[in-house]
C-alpha positions in Angstrom: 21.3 -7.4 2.0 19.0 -7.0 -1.1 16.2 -5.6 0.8 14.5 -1.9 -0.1 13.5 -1.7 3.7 17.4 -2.5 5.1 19.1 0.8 5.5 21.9 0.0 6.9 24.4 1.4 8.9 22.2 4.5 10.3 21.7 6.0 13.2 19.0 5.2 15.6 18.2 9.1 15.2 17.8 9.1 11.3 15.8 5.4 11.8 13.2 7.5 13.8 13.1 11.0 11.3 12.5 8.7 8.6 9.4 6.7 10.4 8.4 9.7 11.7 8.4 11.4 8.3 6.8 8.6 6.7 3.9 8.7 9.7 1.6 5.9 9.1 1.0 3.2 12.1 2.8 0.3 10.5 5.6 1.7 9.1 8.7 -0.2 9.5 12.4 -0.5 8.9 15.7 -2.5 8.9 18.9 -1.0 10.2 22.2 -2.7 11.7 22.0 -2.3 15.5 24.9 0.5 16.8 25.5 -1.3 20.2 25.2 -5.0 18.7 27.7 -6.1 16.5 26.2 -8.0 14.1 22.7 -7.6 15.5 19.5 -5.9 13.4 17.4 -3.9 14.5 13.4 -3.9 13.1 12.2 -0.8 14.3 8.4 0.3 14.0 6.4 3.3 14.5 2.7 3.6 15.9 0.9 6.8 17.0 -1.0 6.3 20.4 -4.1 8.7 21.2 -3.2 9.6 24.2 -6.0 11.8 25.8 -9.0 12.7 24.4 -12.3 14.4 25.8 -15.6 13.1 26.7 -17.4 15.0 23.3 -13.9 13.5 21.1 -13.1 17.5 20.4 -9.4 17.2 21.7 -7.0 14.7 20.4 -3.4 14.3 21.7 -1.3 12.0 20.1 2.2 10.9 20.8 4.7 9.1 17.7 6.8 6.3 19.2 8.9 3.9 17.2 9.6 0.5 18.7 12.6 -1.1 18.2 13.1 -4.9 18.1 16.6 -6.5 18.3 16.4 -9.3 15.3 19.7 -11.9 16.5 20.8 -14.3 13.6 23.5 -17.2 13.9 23.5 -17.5 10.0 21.3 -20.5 10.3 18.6 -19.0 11.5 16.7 -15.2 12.5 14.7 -14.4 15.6 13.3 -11.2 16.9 12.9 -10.4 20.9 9.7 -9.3 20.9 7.3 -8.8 24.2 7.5 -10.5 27.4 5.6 -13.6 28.0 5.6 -14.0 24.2 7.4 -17.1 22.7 10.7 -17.0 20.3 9.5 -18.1 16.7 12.6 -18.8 14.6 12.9 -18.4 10.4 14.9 -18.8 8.0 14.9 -16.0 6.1 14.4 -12.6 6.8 11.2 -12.8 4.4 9.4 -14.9 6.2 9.8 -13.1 9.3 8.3 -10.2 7.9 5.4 -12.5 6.2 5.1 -13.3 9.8 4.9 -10.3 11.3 2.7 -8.4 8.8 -0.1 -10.6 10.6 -1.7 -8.9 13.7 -1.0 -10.2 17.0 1.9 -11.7 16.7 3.9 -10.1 19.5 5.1 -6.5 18.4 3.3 -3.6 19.3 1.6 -3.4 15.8 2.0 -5.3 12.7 4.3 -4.4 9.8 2.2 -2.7 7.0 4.5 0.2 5.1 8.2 -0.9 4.0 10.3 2.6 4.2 12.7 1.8 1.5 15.7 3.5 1.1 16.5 5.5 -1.0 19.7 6.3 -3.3 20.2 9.8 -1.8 20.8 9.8 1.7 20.7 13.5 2.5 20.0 14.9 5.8 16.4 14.2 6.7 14.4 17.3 7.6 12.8 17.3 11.4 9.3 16.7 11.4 8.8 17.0 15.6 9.0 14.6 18.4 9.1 11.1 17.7 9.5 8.8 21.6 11.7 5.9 21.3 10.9 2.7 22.7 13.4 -0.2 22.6 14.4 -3.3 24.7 17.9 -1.4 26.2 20.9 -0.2 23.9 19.5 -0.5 20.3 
């Protein structure tokens, strides 16, 4: 896959150090899913303000990636994305990203910063805790 934002065959762990390195809401990657043959995974990571005070003085926040199985039968891609939303299908793996880049369109945020990979793939330094959030077994 020709792709900057496809990694590969990585590990869900080094999916989430490199979102949570990269730490902007929006940031988003392509990895093959370890559970799924053949299955993708689009996972993407959002900060959620958890708690704050009534004066806005203390801020908690909590990094969470989301992770999307993306299911293709060569003819065709799909993602699952939230409950109660309906299954768009495309073609290419472009225009589901054109898709989703747009706002409300069924993931938890839209897809705004590619994390390409990179030609080195040396151990990624920890930058904290990053929550996982995935629809079982990604």
């Amino acid at each position: 896959m020709e792709f900057p934002f496809f990694h590969g065959k990585i590990t869900r762990k080094a999916c989430e150090e490199l979102l949570c390195k990269n730490g902007k809401n929006g940031s988003y990657l392509i990895r093959e899913s370890e559970s799924v043959e053949g299955a993708l995974c689009l996972c993407v990571f959002l900060t959620v303000d958890e708690k704050h005070n009534v004066y806005n003085v203390f801020h908690s926040f909590e990094e969470l990636i989301y992770t999307y199985r993306l299911l293709t039968n060569f003819i065709f891609l799909s993602l699952q994305t939230s409950e109660g939303i309906p299954e768009k299908v495309f073609r290419t793996l472009k225009d589901l990203i054109y898709n989703y880049e747009k706002p409300n369109q069924g993931l938890v945020t839209n897809l705004r910063y590619p994390v390409k990979k990179t030609s080195f793939r040396g151990p990624v330094p920890p930058t904290g805790a990053c929550a996982s959030v995935s629809s079982g077994g990604l």
